[in-house]
GUROFI-478488 format. One record per residue: residue number from 1; residue in three letters; x, y, z of N, C-alpha, C, O in turn. Coordinates in pm, 1 decimal. Layout:
residues N
  nr rest    neast   nnorth      nup   caeast  canorth     caup    ceast   cnorth      cup    oeast   onorth      oup
 NUM  Ala        X        Y        Z        X        Y        Z        X        Y        Z        X        Y        Z
...
***
This chain:
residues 164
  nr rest    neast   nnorth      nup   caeast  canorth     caup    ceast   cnorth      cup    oeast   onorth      oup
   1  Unk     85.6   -117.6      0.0      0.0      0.0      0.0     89.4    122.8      0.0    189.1    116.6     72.0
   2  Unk     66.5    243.0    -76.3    111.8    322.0   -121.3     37.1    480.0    -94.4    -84.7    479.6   -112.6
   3  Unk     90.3    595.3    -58.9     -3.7    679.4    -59.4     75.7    806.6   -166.5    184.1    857.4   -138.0
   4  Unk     12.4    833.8   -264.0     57.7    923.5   -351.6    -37.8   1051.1   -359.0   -153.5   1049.7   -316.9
   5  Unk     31.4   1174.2   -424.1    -70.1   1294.2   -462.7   -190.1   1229.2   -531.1   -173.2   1123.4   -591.7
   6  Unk   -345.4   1303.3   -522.9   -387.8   1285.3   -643.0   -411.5   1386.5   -716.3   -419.8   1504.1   -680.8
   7  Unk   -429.3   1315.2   -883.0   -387.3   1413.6  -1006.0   -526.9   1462.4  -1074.5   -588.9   1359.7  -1102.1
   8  Unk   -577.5   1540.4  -1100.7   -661.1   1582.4  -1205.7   -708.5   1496.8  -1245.0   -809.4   1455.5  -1187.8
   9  Unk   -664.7   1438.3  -1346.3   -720.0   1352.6  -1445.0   -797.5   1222.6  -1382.9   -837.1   1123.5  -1444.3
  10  Unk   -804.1   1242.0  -1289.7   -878.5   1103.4  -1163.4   -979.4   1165.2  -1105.7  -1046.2   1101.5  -1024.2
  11  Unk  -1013.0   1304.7  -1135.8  -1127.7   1333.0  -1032.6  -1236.6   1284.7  -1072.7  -1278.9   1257.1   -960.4
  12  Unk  -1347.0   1239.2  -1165.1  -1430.2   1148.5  -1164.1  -1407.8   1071.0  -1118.1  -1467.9   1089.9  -1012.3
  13  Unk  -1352.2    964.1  -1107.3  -1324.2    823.3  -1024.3  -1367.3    869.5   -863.4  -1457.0    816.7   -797.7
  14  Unk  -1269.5    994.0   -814.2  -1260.8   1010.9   -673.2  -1399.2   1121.3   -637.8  -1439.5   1163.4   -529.3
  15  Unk  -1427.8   1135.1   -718.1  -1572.2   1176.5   -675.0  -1726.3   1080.6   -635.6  -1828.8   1090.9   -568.2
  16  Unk  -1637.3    957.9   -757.1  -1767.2    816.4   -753.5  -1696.8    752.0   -613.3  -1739.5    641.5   -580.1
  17  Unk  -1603.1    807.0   -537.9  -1556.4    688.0   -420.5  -1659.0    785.8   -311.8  -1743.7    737.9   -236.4
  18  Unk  -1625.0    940.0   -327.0  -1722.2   1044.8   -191.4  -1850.4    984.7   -248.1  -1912.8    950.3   -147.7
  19  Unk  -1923.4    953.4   -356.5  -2021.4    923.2   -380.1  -2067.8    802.8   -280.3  -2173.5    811.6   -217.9
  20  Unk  -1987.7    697.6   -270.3  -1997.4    560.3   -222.1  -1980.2    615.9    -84.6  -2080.6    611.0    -13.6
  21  Unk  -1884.0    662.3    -39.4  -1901.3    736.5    123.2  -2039.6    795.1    150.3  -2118.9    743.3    228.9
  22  Unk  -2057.5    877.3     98.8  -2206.4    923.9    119.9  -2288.9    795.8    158.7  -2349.1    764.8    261.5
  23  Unk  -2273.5    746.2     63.7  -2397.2    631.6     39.6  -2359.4    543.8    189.5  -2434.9    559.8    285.3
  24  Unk  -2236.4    449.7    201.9  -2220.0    414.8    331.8  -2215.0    470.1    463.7  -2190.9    406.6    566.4
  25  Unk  -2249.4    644.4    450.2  -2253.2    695.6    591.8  -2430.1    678.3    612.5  -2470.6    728.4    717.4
  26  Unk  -2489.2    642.4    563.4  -2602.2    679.1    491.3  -2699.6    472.7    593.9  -2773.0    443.7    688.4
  27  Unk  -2646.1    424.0    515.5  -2677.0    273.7    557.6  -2606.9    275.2    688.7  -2650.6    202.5    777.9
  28  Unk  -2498.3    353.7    711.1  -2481.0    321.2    839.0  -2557.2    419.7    976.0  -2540.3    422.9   1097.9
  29  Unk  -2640.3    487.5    885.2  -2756.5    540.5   1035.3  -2683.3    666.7   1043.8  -2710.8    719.9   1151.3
  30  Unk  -2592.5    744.5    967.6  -2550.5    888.9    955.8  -2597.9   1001.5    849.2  -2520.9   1032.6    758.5
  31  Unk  -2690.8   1045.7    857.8  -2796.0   1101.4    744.8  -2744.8   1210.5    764.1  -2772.5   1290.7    674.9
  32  Unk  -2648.9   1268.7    882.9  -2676.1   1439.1    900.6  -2485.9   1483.7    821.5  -2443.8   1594.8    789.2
  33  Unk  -2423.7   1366.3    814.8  -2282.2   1459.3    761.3  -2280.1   1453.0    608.0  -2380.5   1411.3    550.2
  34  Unk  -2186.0   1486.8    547.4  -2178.4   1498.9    411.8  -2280.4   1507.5    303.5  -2286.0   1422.9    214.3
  35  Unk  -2361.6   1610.0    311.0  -2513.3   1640.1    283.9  -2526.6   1739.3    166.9  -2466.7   1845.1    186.5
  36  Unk  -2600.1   1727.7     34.4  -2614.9   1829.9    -19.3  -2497.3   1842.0    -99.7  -2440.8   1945.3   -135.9
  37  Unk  -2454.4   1668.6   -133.3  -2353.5   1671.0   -231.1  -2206.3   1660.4   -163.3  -2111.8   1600.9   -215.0
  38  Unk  -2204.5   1697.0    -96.2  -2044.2   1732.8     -0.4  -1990.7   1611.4    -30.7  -2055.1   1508.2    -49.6
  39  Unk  -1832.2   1628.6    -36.8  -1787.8   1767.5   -107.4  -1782.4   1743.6   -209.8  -1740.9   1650.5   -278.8
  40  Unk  -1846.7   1872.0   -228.2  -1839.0   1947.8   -413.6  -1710.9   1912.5   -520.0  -1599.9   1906.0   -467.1
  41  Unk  -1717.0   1895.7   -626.0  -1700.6   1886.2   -738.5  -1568.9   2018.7   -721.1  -1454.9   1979.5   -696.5
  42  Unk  -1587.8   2129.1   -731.6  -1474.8   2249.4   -739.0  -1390.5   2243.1   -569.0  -1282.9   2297.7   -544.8
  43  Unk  -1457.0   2178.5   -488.9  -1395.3   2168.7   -345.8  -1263.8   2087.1   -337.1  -1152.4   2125.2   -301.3
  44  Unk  -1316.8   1930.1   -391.1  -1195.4   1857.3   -429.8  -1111.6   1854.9   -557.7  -1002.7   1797.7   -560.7
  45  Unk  -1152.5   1904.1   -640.3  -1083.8   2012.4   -763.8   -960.5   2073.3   -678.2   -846.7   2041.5   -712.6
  46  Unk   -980.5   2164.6   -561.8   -930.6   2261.4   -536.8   -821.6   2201.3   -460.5   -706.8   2245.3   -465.7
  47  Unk   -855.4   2104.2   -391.8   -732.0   2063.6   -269.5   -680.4   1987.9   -388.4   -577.0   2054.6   -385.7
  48  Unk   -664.5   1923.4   -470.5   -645.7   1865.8   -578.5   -498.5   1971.8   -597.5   -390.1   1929.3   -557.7
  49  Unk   -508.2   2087.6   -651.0   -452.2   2153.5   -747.3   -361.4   2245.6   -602.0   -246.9   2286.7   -620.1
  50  Unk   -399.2   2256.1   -531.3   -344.2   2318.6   -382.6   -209.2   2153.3   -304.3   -129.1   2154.2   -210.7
  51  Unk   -244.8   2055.1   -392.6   -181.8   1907.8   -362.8   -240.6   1893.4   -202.8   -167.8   1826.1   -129.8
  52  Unk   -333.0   1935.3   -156.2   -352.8   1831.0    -28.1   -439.6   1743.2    -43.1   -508.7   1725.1     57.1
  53  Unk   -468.1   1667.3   -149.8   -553.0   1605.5   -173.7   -476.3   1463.4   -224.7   -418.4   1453.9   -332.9
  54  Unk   -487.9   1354.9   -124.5   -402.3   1236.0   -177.5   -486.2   1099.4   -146.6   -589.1   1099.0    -79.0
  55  Unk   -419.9    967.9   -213.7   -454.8    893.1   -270.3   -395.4    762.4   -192.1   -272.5    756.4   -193.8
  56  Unk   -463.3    656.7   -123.6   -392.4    532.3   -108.9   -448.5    437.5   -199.0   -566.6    422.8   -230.3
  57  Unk   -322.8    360.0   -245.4   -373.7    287.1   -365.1   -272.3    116.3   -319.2   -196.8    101.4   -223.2
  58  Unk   -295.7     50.2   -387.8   -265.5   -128.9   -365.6   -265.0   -135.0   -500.8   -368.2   -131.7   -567.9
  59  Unk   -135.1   -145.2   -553.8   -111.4   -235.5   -720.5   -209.1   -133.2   -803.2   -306.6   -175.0   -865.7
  60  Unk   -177.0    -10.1   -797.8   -237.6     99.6   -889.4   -420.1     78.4   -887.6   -500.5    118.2   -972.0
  61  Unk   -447.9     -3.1   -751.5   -604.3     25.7   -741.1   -610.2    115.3   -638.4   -580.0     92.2   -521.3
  62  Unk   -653.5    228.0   -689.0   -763.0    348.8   -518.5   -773.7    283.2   -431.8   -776.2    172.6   -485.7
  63  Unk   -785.9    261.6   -293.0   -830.9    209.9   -145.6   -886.9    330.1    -91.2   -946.8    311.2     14.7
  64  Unk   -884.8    448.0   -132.8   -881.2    553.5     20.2   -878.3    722.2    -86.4   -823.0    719.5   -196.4
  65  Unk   -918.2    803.3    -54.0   -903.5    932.7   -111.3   -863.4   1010.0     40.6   -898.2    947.1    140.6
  66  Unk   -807.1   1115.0     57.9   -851.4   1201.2    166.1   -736.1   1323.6    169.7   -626.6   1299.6    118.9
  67  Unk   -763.4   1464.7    234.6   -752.0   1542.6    233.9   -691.9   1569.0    332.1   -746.4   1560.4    442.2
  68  Unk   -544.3   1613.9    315.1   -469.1   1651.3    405.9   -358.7   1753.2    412.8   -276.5   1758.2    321.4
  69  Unk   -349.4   1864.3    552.9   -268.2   1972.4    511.8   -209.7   2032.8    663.5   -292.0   2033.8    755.0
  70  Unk    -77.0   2080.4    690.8    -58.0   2081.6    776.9     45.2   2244.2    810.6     94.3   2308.2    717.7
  71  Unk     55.0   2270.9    907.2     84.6   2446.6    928.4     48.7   2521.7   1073.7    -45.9   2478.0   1139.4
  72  Unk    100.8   2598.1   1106.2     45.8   2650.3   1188.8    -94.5   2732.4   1167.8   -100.6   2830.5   1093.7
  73  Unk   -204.4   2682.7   1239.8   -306.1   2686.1   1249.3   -371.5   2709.2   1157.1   -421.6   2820.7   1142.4
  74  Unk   -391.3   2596.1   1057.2   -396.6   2579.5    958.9   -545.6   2549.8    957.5   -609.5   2572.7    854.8
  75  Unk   -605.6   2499.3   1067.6   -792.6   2481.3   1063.2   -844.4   2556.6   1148.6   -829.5   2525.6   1266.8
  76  Unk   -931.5   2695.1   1109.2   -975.1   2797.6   1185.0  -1043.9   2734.5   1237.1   -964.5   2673.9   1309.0
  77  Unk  -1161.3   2687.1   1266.6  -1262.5   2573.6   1313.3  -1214.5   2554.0   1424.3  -1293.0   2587.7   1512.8
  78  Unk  -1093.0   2503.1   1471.0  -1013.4   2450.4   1535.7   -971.4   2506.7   1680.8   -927.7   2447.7   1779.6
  79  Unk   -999.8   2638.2   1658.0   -940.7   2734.4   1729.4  -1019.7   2789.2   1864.1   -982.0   2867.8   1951.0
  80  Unk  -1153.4   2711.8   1846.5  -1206.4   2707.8   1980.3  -1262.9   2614.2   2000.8  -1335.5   2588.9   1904.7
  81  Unk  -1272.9   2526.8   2096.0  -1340.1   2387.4   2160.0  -1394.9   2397.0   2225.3  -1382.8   2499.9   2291.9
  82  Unk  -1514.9   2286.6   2266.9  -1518.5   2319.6   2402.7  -1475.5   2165.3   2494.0  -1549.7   2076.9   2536.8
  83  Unk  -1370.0   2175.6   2498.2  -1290.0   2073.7   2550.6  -1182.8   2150.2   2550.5  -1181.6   2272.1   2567.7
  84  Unk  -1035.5   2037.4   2519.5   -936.9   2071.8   2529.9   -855.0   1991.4   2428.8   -871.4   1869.7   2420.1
  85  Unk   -757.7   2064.0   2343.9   -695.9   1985.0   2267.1   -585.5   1893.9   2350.3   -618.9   1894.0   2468.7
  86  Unk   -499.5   1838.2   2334.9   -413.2   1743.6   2371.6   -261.5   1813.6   2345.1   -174.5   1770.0   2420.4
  87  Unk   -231.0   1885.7   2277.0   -130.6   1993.7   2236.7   -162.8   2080.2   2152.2   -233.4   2051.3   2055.6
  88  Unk   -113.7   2208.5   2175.7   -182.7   2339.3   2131.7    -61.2   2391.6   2004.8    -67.9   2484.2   1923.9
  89  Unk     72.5   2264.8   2035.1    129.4   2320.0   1890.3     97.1   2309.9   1724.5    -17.6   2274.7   1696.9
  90  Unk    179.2   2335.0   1623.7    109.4   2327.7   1535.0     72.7   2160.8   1490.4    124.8   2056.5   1529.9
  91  Unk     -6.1   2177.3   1420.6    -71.9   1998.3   1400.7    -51.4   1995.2   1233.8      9.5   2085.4   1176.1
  92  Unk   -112.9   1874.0   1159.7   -138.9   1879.7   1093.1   -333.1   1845.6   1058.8   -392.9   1818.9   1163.0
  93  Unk   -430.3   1845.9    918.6   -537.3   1821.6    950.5   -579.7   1718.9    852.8   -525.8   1709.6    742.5
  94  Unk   -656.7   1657.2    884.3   -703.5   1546.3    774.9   -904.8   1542.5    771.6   -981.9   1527.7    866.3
  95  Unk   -932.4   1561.0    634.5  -1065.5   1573.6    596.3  -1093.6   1490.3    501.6  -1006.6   1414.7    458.5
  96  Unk  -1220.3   1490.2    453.3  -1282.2   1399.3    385.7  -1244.0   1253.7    345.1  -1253.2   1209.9    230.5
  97  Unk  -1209.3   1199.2    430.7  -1119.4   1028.4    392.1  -1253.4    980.7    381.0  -1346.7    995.3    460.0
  98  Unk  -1249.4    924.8    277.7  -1324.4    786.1    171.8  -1246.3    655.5    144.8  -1125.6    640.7    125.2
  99  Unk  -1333.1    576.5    148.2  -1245.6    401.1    134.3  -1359.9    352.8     33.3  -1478.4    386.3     36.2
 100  Unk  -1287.4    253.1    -70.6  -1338.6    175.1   -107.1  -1423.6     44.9    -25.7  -1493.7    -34.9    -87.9
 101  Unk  -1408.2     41.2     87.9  -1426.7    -64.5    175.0  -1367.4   -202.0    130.1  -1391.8   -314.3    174.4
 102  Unk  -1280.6   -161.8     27.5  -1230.9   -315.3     -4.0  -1063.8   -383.1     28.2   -996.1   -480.8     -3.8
 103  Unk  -1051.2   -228.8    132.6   -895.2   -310.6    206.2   -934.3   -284.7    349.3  -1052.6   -257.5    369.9
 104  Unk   -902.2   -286.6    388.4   -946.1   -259.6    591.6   -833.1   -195.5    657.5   -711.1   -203.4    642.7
 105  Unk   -905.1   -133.8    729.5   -830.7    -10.3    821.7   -731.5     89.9    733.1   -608.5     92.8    728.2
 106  Unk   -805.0    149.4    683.1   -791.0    260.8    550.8   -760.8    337.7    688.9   -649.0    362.7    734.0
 107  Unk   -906.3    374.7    755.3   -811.8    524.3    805.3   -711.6    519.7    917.4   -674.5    614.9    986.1
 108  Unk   -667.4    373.0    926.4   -523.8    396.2   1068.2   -428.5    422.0    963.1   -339.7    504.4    985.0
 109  Unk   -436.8    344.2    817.2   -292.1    362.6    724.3   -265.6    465.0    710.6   -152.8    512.7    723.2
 110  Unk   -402.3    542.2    670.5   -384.7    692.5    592.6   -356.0    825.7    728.4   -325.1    943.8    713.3
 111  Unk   -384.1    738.7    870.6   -359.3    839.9    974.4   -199.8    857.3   1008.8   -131.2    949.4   1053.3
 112  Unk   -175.7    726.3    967.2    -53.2    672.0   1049.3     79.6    721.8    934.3    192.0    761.2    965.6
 113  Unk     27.9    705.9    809.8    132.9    816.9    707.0    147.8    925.5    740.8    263.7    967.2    740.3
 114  Unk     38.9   1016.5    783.9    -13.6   1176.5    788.5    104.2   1178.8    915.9    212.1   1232.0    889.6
 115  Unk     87.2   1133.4   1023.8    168.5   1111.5   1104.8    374.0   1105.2   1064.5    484.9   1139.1   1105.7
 116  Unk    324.0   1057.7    991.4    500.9   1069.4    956.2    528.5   1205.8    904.8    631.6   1273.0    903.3
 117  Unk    396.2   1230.0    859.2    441.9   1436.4    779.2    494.8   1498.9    828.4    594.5   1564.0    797.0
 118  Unk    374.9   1484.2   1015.7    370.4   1611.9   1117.5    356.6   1496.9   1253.5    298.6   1388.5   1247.0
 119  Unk    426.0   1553.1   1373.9    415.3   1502.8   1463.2    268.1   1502.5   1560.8    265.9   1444.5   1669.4
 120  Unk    132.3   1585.1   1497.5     67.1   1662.9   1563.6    -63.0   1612.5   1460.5    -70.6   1698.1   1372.3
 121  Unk   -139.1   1535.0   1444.7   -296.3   1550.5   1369.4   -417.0   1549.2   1477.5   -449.0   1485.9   1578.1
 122  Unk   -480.3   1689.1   1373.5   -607.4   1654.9   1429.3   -709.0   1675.6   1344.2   -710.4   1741.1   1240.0
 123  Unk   -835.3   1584.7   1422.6   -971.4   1572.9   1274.9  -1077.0   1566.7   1365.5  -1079.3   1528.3   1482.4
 124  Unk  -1167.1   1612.3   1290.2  -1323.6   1625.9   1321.1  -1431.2   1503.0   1276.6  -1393.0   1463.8   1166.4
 125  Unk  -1513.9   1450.3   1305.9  -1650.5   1416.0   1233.2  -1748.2   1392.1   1256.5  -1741.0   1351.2   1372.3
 126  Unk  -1842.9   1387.7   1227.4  -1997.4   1387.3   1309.6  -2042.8   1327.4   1389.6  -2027.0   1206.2   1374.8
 127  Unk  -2108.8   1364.3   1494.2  -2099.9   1280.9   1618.5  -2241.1   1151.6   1590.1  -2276.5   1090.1   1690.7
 128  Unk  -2307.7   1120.8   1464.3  -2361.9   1012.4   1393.8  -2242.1    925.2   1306.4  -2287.9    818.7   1265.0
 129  Unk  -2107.3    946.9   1272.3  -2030.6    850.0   1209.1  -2000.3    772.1   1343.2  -1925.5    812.1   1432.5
 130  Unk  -2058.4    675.7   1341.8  -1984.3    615.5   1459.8  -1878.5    475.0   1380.8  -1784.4    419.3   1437.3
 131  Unk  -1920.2    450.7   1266.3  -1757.1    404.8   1197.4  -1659.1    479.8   1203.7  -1557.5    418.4   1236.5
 132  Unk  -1640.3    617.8   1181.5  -1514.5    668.2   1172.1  -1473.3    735.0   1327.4  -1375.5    808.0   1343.5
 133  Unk  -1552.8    701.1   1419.2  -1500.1    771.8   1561.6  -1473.8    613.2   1616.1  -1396.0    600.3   1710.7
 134  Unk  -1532.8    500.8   1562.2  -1483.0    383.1   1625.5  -1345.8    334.8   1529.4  -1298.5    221.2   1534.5
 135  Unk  -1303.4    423.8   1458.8  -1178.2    384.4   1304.0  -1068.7    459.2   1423.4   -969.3    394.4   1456.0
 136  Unk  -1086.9    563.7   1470.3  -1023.2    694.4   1504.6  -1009.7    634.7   1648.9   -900.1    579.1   1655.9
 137  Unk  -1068.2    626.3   1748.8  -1019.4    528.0   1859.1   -931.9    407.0   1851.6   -849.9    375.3   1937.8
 138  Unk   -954.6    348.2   1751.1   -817.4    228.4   1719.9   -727.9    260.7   1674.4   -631.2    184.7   1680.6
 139  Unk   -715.6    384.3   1608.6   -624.4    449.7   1584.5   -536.4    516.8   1689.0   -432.7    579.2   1666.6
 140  Unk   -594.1    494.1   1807.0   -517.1    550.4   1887.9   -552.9    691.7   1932.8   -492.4    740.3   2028.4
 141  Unk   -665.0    772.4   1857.8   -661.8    939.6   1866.2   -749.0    910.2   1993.9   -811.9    811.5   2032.0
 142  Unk   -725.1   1046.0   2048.3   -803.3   1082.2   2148.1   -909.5   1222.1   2155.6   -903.7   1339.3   2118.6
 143  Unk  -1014.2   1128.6   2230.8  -1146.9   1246.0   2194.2  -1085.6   1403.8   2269.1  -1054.0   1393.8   2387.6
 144  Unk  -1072.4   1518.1   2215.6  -1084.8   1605.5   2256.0  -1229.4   1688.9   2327.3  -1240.0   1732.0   2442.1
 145  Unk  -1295.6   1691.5   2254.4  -1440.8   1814.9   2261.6  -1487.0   1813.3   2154.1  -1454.8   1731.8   2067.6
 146  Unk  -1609.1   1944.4   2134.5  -1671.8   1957.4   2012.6  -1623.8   2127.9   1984.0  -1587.9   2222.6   2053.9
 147  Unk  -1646.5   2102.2   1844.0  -1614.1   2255.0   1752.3  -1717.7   2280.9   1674.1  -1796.8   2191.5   1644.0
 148  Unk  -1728.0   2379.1   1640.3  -1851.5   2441.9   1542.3  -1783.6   2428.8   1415.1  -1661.8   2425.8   1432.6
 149  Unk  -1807.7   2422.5   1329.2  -1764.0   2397.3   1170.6  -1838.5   2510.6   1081.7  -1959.4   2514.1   1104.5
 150  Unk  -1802.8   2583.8   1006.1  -1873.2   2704.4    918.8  -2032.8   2692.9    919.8  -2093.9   2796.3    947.0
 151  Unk  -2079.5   2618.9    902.6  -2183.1   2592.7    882.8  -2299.2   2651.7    993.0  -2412.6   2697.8    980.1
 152  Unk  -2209.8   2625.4   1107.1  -2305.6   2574.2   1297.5  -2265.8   2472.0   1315.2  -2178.9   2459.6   1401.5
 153  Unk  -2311.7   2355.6   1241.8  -2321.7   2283.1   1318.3  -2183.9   2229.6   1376.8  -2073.4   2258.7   1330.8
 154  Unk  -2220.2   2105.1   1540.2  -2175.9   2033.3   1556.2  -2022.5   1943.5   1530.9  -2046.1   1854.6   1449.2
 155  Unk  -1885.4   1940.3   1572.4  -1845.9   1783.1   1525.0  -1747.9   1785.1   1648.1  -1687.8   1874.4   1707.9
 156  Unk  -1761.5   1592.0   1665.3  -1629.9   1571.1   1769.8  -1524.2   1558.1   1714.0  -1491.5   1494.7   1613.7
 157  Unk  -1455.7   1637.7   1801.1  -1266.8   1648.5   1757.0  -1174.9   1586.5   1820.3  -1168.0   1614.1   1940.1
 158  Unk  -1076.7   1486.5   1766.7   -979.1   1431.5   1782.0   -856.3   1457.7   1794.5   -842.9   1516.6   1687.3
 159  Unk   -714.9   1462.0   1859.2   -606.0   1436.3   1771.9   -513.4   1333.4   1859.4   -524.1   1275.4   1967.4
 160  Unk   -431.5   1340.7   1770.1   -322.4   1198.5   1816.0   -152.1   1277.1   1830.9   -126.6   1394.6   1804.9
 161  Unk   -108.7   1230.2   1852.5     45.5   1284.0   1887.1    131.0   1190.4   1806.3     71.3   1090.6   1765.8
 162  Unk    234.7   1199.1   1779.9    308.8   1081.5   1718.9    424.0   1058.3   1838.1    495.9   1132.7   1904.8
 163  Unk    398.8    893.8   1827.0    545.3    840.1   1953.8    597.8    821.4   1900.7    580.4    803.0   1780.2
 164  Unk    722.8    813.4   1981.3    886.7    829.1   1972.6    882.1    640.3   1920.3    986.8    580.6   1895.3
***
């Protein structure tokens, strides 16, 4: 397993995988996140062409899409909790991860790379994914609090530290 940029010329494909996410947050009893299309067509275009937008793949097949970028305070969202983060230095952030569901534990691989970037991730997601907050506990992250996201609403926030 491999995690590379992804390129332009793949964004149909990686739009039919958020498609299939939708659809499995959906059967799995999560109706309220990724709604109204999310994310858009020019959204992942954009992290696309900005390169935080990458790819885990097995023998040149997709496993995983997801969105990742890292900086000092790099997710405004972020910047107030109502909890407590776990370290207040800079992190890195990871959004929209999609799996084919056809390799397992997509998001510890794709956490556990991100991790080699930056010593520091943290991520959000709806407090109805309870696949990806039960993905994100085996992963090791730890629940912080909740944050407001542009929108209003709602999400629980995570992050993990990287060990020595």
């Amino acid at each position: 397993m491999k995690i590379r940029p992804a390129v332009l010329s793949e964004l149909d494909h990686l739009m039919e995988l958020y498609d299939a996410g939708r659809l499995f947050m959906r059967r799995s009893g999560n109706e309220n996140q990724w709604i109204r299309g999310y994310p858009k067509r020019e959204m992942v275009e954009k992290d696309i062409r900005l390169g935080h937008l990458f790819v885990a793949e097995e023998a040149g097949e997709t496993a995983a899409v997801f969105c990742f970028f890292y900086g000092e305070d790099v997710e405004p969202t972020y910047r107030e909790i109502d909890g407590a983060w776990t370290d207040n230095g800079p992190y890195g952030v990871i959004h929209r991860i999609a799996s084919t569901g056809k390799f397992p534990r997509m998001v510890e691989f794709c956490t556990q790379w991100c991790l080699e970037q930056c010593p520091s991730l943290k991520i959000d997601t709806h407090r109805d994914n309870a696949p990806m907050r039960n993905a994100l506990s085996r992963s090791g992250f730890t629940y912080c609090g909740i944050i407001v996201i542009d929108d209003g609403s709602e999400r629980v926030a995570y992050q993990k530290l990287k060990t020595a």
